[in-house]
C-alpha positions in Angstrom: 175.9 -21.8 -149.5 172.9 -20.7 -147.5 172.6 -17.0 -146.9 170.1 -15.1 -144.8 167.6 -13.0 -146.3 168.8 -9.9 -144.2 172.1 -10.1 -145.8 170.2 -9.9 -149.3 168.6 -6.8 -148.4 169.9 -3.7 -150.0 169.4 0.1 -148.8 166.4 0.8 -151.0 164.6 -1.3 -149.0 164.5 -4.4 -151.9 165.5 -8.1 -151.5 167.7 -9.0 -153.7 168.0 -13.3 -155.0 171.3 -14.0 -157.2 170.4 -16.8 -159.5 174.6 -16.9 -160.1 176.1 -18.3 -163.5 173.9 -21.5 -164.0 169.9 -22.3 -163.5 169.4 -25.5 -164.8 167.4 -28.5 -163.1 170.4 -28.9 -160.5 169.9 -25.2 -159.1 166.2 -24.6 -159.2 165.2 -26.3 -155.9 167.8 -23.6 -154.3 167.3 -20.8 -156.5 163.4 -21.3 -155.7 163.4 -21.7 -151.9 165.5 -18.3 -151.9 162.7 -16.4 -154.2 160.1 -18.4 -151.5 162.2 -17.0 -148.9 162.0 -13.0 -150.7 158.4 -13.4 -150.9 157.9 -13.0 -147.2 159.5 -9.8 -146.3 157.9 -6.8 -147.1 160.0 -5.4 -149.7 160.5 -5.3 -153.7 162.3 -8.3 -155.1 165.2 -7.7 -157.0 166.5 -10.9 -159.3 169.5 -10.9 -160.2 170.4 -12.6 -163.4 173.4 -10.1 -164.4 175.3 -13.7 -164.2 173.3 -16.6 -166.0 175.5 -17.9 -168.8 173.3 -21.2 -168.9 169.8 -21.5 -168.1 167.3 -24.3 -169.2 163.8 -25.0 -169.6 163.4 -26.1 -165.6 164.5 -22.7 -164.7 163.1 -21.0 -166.9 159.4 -22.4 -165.8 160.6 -22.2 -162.2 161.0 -18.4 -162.5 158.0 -18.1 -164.4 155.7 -19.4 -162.3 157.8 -17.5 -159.1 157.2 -14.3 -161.1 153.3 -14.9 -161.1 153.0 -15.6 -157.8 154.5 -12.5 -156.5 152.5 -11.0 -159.1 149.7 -12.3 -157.3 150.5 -11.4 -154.2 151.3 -7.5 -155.1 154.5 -7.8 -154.9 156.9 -5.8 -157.2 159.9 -8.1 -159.0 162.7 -6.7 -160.9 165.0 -8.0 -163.5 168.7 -6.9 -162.2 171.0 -6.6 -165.2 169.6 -9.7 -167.4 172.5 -11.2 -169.3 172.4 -11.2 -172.9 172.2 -15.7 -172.5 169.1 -15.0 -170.4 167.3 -12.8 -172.6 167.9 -14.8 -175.6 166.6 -17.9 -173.6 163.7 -16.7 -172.0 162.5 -15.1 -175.7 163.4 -18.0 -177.4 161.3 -19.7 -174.8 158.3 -17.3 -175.7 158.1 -16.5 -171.9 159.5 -12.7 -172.2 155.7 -12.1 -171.7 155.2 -13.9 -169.2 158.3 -12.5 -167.0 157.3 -8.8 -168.3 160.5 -9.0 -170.0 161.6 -7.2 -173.4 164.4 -8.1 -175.8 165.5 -4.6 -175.2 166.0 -5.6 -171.7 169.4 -6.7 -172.2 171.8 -4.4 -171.0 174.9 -5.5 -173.5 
């Protein structure tokens, strides 16, 4: 399941990570070395998290702390289509602040 950052690039000149369906303690090691991977090309970041249907506390953090290093490094990251189970978990989480993410956000 590897895929090559070039293939995650869209027109508009942004590189685009699917998280999939589930980020939980199994997936973050992946999910995070292909955010690592995004931070090194020279274009916006799009996450994709249109999926999620199950995300714990280990992703959550692992996204968190993702988000504030590109942060840090100037880079612009975008929330593509959060699912209503990732809004509700990241708010419930109280890191919607951290991830410069509203309730509103949700697009259902």
């Amino acid at each position: 399941m590897s895929n090559n950052t070039e293939e995650n690039r869209s027109e508009n000149n942004n590189n685009s990570v699917d998280c999939g369906d589930l980020l939980d303690i199994s997936m973050v090691n992946e999910i995070n070395q292909k955010l690592k991977d995004s931070l090194r090309s020279d274009s916006n970041i799009s996450i994709n998290v249109s999926n999620i249907q199950r995300i714990d506390t280990a992703g959550a953090q692992m996204l968190c702390a993702f988000y504030q290093d590109a942060k840090s490094k100037n880079k612009q990251c975008t929330w593509e289509n959060p699912s209503d189970v990732f809004v509700k978990s990241i708010v419930q989480l109280g890191l919607d602040g951290h991830l410069d993410l509203s309730p509103a956000s949700s697009a259902k």
